[in-house]
PALOSE-375351 format. One record per residue (C-alpha): x negated, y, z; residue number from 1. Coordinates in nm, 4 decimals, decimal comma, padded with zeros to 6 digits. Layout:
<nodes>
<node <X Y Z> NUM>
...
</nodes>
This chain:
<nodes>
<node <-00,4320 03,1454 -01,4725> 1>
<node <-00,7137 03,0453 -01,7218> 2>
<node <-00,6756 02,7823 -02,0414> 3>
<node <-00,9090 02,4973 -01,9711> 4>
<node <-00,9841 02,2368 -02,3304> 5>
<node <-01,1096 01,9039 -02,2342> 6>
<node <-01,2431 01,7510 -02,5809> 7>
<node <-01,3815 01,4527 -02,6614> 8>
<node <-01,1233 01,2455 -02,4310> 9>
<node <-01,0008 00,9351 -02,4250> 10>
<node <-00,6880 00,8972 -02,2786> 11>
<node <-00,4881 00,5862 -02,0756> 12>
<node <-00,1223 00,7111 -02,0966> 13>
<node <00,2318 00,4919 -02,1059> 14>
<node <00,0635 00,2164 -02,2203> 15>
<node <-00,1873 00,3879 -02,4839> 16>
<node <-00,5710 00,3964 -02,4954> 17>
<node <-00,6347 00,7379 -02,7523> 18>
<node <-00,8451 00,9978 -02,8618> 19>
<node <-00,7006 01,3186 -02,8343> 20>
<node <-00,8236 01,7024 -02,6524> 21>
<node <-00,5982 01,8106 -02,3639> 22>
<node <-00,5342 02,2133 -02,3565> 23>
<node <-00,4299 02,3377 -02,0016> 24>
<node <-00,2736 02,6810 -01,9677> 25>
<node <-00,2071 02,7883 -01,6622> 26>
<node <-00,0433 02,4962 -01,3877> 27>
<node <00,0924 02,2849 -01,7367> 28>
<node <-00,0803 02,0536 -01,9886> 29>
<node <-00,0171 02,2756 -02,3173> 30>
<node <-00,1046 02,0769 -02,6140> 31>
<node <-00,1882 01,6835 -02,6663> 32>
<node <-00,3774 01,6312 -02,9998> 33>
<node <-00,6957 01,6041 -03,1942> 34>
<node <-00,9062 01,8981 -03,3511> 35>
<node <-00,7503 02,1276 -03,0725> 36>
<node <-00,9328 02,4503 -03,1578> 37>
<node <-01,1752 02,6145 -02,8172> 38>
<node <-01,0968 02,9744 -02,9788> 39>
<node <-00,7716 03,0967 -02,6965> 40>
<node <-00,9823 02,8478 -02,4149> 41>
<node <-01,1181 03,0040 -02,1312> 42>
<node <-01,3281 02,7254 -02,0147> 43>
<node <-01,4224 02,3850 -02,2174> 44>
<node <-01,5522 02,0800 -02,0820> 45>
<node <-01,7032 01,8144 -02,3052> 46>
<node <-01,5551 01,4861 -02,1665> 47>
<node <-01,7525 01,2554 -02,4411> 48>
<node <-01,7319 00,9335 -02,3492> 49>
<node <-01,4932 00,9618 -02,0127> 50>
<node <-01,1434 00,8037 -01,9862> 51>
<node <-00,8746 01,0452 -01,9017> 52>
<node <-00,6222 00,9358 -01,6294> 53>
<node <-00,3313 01,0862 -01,4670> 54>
<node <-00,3878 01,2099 -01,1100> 55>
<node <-00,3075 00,9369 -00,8931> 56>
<node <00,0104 00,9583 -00,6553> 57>
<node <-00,0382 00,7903 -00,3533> 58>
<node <00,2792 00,6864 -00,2247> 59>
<node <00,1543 00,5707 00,1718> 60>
<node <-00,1007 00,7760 00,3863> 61>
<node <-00,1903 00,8740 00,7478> 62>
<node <-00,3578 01,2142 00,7555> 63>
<node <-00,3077 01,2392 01,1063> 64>
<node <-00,1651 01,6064 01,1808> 65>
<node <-00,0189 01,6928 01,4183> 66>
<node <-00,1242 01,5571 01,7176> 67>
<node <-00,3777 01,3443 01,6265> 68>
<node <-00,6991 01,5414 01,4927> 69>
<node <-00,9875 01,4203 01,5672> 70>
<node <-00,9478 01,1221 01,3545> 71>
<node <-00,8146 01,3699 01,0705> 72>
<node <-00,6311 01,6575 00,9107> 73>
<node <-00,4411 01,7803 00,6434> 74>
<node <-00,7726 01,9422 00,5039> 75>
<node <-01,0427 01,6921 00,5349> 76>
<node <-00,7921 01,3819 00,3777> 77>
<node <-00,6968 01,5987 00,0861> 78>
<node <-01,0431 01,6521 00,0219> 79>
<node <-01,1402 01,3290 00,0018> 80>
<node <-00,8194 01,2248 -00,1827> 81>
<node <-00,9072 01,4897 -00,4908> 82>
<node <-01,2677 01,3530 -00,4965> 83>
<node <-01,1171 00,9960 -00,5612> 84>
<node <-00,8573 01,1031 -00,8259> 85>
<node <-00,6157 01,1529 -00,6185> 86>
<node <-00,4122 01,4381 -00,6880> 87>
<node <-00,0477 01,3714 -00,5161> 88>
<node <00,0413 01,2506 -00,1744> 89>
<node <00,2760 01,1062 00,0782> 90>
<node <00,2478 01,0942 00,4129> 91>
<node <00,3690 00,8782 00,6575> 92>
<node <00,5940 00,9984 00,9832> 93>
<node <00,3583 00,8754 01,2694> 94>
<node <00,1930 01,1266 01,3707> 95>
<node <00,2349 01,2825 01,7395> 96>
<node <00,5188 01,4300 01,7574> 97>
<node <00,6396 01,1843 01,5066> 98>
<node <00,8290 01,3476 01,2508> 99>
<node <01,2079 01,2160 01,2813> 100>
<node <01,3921 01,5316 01,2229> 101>
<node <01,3562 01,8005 00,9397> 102>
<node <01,2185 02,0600 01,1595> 103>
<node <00,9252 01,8529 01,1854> 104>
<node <00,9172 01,8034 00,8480> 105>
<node <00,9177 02,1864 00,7976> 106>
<node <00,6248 02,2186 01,0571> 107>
<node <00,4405 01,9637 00,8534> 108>
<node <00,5167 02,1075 00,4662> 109>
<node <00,3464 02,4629 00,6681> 110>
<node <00,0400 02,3086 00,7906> 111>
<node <-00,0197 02,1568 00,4196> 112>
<node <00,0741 02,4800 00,2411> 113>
<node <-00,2745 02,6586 00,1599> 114>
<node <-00,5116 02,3756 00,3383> 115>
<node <-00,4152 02,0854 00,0873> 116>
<node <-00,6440 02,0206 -00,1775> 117>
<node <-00,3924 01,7731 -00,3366> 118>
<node <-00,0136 01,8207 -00,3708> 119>
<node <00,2151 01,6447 -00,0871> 120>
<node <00,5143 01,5542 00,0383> 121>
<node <00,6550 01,3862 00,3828> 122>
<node <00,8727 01,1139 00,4687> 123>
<node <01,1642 01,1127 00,7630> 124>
<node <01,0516 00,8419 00,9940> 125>
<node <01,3667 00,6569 01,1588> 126>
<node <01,4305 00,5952 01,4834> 127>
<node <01,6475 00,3958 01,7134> 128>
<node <01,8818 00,7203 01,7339> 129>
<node <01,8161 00,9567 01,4582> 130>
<node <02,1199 00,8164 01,2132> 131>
<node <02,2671 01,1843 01,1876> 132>
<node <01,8988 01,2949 01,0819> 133>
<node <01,8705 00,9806 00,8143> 134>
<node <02,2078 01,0769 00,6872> 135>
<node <02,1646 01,4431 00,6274> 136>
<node <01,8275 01,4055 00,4836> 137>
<node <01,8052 01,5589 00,0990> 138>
<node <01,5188 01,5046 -00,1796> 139>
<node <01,4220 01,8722 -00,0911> 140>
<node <01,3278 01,7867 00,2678> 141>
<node <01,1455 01,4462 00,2552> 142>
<node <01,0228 01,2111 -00,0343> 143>
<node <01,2015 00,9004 00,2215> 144>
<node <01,2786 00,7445 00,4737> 145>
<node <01,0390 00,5026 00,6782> 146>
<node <01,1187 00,2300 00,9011> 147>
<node <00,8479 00,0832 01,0997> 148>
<node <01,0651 -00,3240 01,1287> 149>
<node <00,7294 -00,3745 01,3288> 150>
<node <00,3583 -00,2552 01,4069> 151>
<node <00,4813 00,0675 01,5500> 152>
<node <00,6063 00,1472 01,9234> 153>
<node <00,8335 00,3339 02,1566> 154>
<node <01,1002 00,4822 01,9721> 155>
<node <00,9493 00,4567 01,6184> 156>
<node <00,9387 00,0463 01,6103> 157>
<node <01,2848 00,0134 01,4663> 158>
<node <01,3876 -00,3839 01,4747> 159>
<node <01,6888 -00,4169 01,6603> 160>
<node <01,9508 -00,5514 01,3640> 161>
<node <02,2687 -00,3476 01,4190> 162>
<node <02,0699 -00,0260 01,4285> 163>
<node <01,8916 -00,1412 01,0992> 164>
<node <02,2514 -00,2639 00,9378> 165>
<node <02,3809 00,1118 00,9993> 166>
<node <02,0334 00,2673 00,8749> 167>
<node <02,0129 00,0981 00,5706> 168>
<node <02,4050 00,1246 00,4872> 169>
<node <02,3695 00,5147 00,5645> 170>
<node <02,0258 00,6082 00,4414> 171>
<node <02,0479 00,8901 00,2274> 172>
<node <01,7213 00,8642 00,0553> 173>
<node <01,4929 00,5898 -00,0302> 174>
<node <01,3842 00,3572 00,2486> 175>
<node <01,0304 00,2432 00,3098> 176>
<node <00,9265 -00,0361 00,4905> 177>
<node <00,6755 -00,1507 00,7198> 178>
<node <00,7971 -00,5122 00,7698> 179>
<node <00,6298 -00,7281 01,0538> 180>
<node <00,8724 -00,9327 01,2796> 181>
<node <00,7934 -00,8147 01,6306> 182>
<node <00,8893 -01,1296 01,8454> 183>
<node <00,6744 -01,3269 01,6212> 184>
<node <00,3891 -01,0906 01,6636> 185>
<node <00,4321 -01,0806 02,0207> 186>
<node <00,4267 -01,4460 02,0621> 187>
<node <00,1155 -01,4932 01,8699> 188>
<node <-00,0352 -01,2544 02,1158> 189>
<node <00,0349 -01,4388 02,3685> 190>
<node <-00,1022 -01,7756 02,2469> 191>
<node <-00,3955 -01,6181 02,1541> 192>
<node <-00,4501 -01,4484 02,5469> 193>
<node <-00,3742 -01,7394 02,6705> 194>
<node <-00,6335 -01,9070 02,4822> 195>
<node <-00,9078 -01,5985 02,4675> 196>
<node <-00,8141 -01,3550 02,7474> 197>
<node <-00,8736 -01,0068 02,6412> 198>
<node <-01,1362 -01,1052 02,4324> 199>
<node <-00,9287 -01,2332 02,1127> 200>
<node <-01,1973 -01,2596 01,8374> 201>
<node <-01,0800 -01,0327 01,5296> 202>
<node <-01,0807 -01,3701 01,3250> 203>
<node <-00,7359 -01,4405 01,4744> 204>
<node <-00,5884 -01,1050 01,3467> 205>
<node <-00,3894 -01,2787 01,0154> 206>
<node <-00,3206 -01,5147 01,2712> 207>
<node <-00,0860 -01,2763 01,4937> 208>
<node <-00,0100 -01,0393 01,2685> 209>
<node <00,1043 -01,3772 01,0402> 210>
<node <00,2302 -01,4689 00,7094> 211>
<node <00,5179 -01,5590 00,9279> 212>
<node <00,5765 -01,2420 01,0855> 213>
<node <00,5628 -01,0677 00,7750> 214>
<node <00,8065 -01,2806 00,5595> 215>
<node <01,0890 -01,3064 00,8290> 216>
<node <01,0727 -00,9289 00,8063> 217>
<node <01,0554 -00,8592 00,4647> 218>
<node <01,3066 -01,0978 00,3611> 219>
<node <01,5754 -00,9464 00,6190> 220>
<node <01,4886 -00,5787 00,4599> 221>
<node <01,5370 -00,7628 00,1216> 222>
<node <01,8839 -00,9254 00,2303> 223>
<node <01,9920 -00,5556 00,4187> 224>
<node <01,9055 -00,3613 00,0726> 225>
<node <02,1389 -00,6458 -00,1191> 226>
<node <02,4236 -00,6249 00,0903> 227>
<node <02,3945 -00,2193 00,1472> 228>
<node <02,3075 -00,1300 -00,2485> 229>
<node <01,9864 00,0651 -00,0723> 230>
<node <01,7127 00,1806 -00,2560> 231>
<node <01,4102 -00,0303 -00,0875> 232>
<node <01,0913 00,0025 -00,1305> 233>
<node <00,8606 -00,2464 00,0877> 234>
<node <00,5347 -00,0963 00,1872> 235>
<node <00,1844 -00,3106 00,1508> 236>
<node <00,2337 -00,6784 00,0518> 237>
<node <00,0045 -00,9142 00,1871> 238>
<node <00,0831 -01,2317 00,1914> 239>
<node <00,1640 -01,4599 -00,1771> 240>
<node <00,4781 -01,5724 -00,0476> 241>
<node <00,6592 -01,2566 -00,0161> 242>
<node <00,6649 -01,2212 -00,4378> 243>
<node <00,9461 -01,4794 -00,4548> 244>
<node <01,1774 -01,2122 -00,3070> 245>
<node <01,0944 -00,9455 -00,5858> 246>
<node <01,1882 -00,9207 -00,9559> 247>
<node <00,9808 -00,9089 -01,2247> 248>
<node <01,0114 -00,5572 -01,4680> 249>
<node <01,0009 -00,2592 -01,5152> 250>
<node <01,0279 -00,0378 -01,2346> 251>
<node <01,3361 00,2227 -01,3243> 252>
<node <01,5643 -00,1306 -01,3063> 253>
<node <01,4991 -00,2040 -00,9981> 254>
<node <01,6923 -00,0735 -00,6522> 255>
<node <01,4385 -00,3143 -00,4621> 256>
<node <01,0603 -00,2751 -00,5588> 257>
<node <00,7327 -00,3847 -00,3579> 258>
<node <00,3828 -00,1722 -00,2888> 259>
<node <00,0270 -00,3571 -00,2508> 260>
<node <-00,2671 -00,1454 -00,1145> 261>
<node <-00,6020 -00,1835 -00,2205> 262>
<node <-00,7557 -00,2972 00,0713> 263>
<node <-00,5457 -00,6581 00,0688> 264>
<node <-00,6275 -00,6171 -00,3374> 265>
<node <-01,0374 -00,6230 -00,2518> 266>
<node <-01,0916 -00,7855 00,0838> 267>
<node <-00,9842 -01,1471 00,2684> 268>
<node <-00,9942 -01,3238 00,6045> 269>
<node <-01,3583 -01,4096 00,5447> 270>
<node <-01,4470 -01,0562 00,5548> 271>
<node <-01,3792 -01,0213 00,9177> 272>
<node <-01,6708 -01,1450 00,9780> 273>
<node <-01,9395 -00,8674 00,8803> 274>
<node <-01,6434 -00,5693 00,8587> 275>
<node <-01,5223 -00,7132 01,2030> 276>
<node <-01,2064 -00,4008 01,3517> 277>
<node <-01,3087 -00,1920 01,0650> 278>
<node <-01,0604 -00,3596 00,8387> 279>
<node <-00,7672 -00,4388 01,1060> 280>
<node <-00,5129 -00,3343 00,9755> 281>
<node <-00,0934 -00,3832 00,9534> 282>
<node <-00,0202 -00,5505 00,8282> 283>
<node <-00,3511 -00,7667 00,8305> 284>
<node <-00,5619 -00,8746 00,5439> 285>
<node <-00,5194 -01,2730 00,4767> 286>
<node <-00,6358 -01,5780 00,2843> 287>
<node <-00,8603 -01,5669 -00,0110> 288>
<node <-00,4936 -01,7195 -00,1683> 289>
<node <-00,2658 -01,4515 -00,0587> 290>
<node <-00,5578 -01,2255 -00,1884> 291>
<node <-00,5117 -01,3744 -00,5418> 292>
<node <-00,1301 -01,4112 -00,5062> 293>
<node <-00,1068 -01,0155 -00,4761> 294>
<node <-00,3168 -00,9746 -00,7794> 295>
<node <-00,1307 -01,1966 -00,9572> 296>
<node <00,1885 -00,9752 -00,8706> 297>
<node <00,0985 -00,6716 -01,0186> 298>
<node <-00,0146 -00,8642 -01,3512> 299>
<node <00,3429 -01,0237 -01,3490> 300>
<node <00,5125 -00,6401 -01,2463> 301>
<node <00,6731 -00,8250 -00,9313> 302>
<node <00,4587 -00,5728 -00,7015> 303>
<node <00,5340 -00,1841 -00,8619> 304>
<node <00,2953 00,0226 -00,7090> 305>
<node <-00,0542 00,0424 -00,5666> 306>
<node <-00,1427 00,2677 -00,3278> 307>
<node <-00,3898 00,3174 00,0136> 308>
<node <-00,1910 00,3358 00,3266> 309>
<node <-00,5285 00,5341 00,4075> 310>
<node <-00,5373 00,5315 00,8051> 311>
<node <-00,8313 00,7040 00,9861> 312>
<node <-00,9866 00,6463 01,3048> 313>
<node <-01,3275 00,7422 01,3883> 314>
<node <-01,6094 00,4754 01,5043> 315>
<node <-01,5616 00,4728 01,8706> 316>
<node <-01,2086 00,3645 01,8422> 317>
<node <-01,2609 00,1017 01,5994> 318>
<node <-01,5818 -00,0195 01,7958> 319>
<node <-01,3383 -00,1239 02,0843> 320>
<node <-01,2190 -00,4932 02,1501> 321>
<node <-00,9508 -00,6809 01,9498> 322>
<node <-00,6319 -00,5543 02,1221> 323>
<node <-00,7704 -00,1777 02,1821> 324>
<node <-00,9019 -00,1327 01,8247> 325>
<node <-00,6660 00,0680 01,6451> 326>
<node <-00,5094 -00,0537 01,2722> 327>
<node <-00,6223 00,1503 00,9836> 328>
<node <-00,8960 00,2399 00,7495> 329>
<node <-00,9858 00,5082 00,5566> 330>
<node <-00,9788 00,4433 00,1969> 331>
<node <-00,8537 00,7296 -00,0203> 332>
<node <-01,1635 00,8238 -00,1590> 333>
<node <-01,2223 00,5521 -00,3360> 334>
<node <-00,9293 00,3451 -00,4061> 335>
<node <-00,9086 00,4465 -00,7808> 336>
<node <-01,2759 00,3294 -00,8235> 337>
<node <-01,2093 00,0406 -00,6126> 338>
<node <-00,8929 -00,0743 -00,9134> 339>
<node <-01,1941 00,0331 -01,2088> 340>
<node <-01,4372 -00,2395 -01,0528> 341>
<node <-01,1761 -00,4866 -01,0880> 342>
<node <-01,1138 -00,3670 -01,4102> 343>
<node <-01,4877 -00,4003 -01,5045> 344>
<node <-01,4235 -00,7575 -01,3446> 345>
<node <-01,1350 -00,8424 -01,5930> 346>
<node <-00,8737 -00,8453 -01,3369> 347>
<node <-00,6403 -00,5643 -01,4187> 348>
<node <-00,6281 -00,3585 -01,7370> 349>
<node <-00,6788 00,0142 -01,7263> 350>
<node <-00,2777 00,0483 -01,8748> 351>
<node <-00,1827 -00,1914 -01,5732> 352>
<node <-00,4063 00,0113 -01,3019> 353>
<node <-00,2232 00,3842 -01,4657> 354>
<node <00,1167 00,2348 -01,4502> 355>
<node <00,0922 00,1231 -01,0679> 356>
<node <-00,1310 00,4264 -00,9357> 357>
<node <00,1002 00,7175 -01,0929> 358>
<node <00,3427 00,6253 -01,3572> 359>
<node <00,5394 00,4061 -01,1680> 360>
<node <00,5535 00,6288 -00,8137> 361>
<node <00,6259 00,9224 -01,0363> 362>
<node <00,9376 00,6893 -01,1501> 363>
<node <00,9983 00,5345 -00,8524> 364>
<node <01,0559 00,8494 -00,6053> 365>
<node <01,1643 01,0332 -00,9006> 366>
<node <00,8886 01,3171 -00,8763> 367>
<node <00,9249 01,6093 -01,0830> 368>
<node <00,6823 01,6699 -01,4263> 369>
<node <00,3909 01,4543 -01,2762> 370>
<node <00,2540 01,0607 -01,3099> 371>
<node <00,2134 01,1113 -01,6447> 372>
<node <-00,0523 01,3085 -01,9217> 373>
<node <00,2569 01,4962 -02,1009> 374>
<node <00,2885 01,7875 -02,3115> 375>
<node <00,4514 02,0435 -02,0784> 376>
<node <00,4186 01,8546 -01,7506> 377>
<node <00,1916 02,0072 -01,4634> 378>
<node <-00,1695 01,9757 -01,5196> 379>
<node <-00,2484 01,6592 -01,2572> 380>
<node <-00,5721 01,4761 -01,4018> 381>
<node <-00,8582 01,2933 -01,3310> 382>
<node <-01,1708 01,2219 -01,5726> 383>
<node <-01,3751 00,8961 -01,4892> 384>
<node <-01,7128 00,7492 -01,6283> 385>
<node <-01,6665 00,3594 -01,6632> 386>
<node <-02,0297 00,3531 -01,6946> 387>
<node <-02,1678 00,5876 -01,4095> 388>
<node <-02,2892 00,3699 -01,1123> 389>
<node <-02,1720 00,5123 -00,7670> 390>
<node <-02,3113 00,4216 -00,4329> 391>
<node <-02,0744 00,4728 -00,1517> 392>
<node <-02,3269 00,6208 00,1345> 393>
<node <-02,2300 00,7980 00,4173> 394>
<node <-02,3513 01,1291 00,2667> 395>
<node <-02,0489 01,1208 00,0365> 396>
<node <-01,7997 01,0155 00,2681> 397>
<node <-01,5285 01,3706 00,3025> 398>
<node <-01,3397 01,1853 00,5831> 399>
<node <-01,3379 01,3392 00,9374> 400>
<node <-01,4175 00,9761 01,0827> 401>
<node <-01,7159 00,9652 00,8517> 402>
<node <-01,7127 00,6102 00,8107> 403>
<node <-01,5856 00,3518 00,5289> 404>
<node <-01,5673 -00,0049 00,5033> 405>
<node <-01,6829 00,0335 00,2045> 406>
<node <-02,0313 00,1539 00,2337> 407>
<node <-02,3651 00,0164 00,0727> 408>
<node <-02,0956 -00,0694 -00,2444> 409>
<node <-02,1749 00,0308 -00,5841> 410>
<node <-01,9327 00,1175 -00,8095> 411>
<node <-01,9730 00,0343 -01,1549> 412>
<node <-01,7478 00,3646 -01,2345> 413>
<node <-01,7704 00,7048 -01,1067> 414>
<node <-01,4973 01,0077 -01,0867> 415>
<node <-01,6467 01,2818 -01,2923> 416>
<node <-01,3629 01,5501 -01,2490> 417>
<node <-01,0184 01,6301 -01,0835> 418>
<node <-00,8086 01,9071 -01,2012> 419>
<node <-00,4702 01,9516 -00,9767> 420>
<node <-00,2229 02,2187 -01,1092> 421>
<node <-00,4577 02,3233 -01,3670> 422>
<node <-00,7315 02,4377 -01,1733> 423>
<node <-01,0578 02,2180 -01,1838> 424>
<node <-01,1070 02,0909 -00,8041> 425>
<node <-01,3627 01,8522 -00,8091> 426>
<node <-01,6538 01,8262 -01,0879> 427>
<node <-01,9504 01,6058 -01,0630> 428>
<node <-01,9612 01,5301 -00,6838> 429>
<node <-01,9069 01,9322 -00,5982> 430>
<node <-01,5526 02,0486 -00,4695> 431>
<node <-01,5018 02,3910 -00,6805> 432>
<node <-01,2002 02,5672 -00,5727> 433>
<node <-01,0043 02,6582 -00,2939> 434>
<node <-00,6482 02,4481 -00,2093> 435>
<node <-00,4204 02,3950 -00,4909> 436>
<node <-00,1812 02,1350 -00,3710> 437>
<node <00,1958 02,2425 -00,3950> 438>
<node <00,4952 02,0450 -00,2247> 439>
<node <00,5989 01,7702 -00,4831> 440>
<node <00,9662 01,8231 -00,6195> 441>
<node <01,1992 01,5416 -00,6650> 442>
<node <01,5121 01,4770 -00,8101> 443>
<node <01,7867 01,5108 -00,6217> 444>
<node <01,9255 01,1203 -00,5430> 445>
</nodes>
C-alpha cells in the first residue's frame, strides 16, 4: 500500500486544536509532526486551511440488509456514510430475518466484507427467548447487545420484566437500549383513534410516543443496569428529563452512559409541520425545551455519544398516513456537517463534537486502534472546510431512498476528503476507490 502526506493540517485531537502533517503508510497513521518531509510519499495532498478530524464511528444505524432492500443496502449506506465522514459503523439487529443468533451475525459480517465502503460491525438483537444466544455472545462476534424495551414488534419488542431482569443480569456484552414503555404508547394510541380515527395528524406523534413513555422506560433500564452491574448504554435521548438519571464525566468511568442523535440535536415538534412523516421517528422528536435540554447534555458530558440511528425508507412509505408511515430517516450523510453548523452557531465546540462522534464510541465499545488521530493507529480520517458552503440537493443524496429531510439546507461547512484504512475514499464530492471497510475489532470484555 502507498504513503499518503497530508500537509498543511490542522488537527482536532483529545482535546487539541494543532498544526501538524499526517504521514500514512499503508492501513496506519505513520508519523504526527511538523516539517514532515514529501521525499518517501507516494501521494501528497495540500490540506491548507482544512481541519483534520477522526473518522466518525457511528455507534446506531439501519442499513437494511437482509431482507429489507429496497429501502437500502450494505453498499449504498456505506457510501453515503464515507461521503459524510463517516468511516466506522454499527448496525442495528432489525433487519428481516432479524439477527438474534451468531449465524446471522456471520451472514451479515459476509454481505459487508468487500461491499462496505466504511468499516462495520453488528450487534446481537435480544429476544424474548434467545438468553443462551445473549450469554454466549463474545466481542469477536457482535459489538452488543440490543434490546428494543419498545418501538419494535413480534419477538424483537422485549418488555416483559422477568425476561429483561435475566437479560440484563446475564448479558455478556454491552447492552443497548431502545427505551419506550409499550403500554403507555399503546394507550396514547388509543386516545388519539378515538379522537382522530385513522387519520391521527403527525402533530400528535411526541404525544404517543411521549416524554412519558420514554422516561418510565429508561429509568427501569437505568435501575436493571444498577442492580445487575451491566454495562448500559441507552440509545437516542430525547426528552430533557431523562439527563437526571445520567452522570456527568468522562466516559471510561462510567458502566451507564447515554447516546443523542442528531436529528433530536437539530429539529423540534414545530417541524412537523413542513417535514410532516419524514421526521417520525422512535423515539419521536419533542419540544423546542427537550431540544435544548439534549444540547445542554452533551456540553455538561451527561449524554456520551452522538450518533445517527440513520433509518431509511423510501418516499412512498413515508408518504403514507400517521399509523402506516414507517419511523426513520436517513441521515448519515450529513450528520457530521449537521454538528459543524452548530458549531458555526456557537453551540458545541469542535473538541466537544470529536469527543462524542469518535473518541468516546472508540472508548466506550472498546474498539481497537481507531476514534482517535494517533501515531500507529489505523488510518480513519476525515478533512473538512469550515468555510465551504454545501447545499444538500437531491443530486448529492448516495442513499437508495434518495430523499433527506434535510434538503434545500446549506451548510456552512463542507467534507473535503475521507480516507478509511489508508486509502483515500472520498475527495471533493467524487468517491475514488473501491470498498475498504474491515470488521471493527474490540477488546475482549
Amino acid at each position: 500500500m502507498s504513503k499518503i502526506l497530508l500537509v498543511n493540517a490542522t488537527l482536532v485531537n483529545e482535546g487539541r486544536i494543532f498544526e501538524s502533517d499526517i504521514l500514512l503508510d499503508g492501513d496506519r497513521i505513520a508519523s504526527i509532526d511538523t516539517g514532515l518531509s514529501a521525499g518517501s510519499a507516494d501521494e501528497v495532498i495540500d490540506v491548507q486551511g482544512c481541519h483534520v478530524l477522526p473518522g466518525l464511528i457511528d455507534d446506531q444505524v439501519h442499513l437494511r440488509e437482509p431482507g429489507l432492500t429496497h429501502k437500502a443496502t450494505i453498499a449504498s449506506e456505506s457510501r453515503a456514510a464515507i461521503c459524510g465522514g463517516v468511516t466506522s459503523f454499527m448496525e442495528m439487529p432489525n433487519t428481516s430475518p432479524p439477527t438474534t443468533d451468531r449465524a446471522a451475525l456471520v451472514d451479515k459480517y459476509a454481505r459487508a466484507a468487500g461491499r462496505s465502503f466504511a468499516n462495520f460491525a453488528f450487534y446481537l438483537g435480544a429476544t424474548n427467548d434467545n438468553l443462551e444466544e445473549l450469554q454466549r455472545v463474545t466481542s469477536a462476534d457482535a459489538c452488543g447487545i440490543k434490546i428494543f424495551m419498545g418501538a419494535s414488534t413480534g419477538n424483537m419488542l422485549v418488555d416483559d420484566h422477568d425476561v429483561l431482569e435475566k437479560i440484563f443480569a446475564n448479558a455478556a456484552l454491552l447492552v443497548a437500549t431502545h427505551c419506550e414503555d409499550s403500554p403507555t404508547i399503546r394507550a396514547n394510541e388509543e386516545r388519539f383513534r378515538q379522537r382522530f380515527g385513522e387519520d391521527v395528524p403527525i402533530s400528535a406523534h411526541p404525544e404517543i410516543r411521549s416524554a412519558e413513555a420514554c422516561y418510565k422506560s429508561s429509568s427501569f433500564a437505568v435501575e436493571l443496569a444498577k442492580r445487575h452491574a451491566t454495562r448500559l448504554h441507552v440509545l437516542h435521548l430525547t426528552t430533557a428529563r431523562e439527563l437526571e438519571l445520567f452522570d456527568p464525566g468522562p466516559v471510561e468511568t462510567k458502566h451507564i452512559t447515554a447516546e443523542v442523535c442528531v436529528h433530536h440535536l437539530w429539529f423540534d415538534e414545530s417541524r412537523y409541520a413542513d417535514q410532516g412523516a419524514r421526521i417520525k421517528c422512535n423515539p419521536a422528536i419533542k419540544t423546542a425545551e427537550d431540544r435544548d435540554g439534549l444540547i445542554r447534555g452533551v456540553q455538561q458530558d451527561l449524554i456520551d455519544v452522538i450518533a445517527t440511528d440513520h433509518a431509511p425508507h423510501t418516499r412512498q412509505e413515508k408518504e403514507q398516513t400517521y399509523f402506516k408511515a414507517p419511523a426513520g430517516l436517513p441521515l448519515i450523510q450529513h450528520s457530521l456537517q449537521m454538528l459543524l453548523q452548530q458549531y458555526h452557531g456557537g453551540v458545541f465546540t469542535l473538541e466537544e463534537i470529536v469527543t462524542k462522534v469518535a473518541h468516546n464510541p472508540a472508548r466506550l465499545f472498546r474498539v481497537v486502534d481507531r476514534g482517535f488521530l494517533r501515531e500507529g493507529y489505523y488510518a480513519d480520517l476525515v478533512v473538512v472546510d469550515l468555510s465551504r458552503p454545501y447545499d444538500v440537493t437531491p443530486e448529492t443524496l448516495q442513499y437508495k431512498c434518495g430523499w433527506s429531510p434535510l434538503e434545500g439546507v446549506t451548510f456552512s461547512s463542507s467534507i473535503v476528503v475521507t480516507v478509511v484504512n489508508g486509502a483515500v475514499v472520498f475527495k471533493d464530492g467524487v468517491i475514488l476507490d473501491e470498498p475498504r471497510g474491515r470488521a471493527l475489532e474490540f477488546l475482549a470484555e
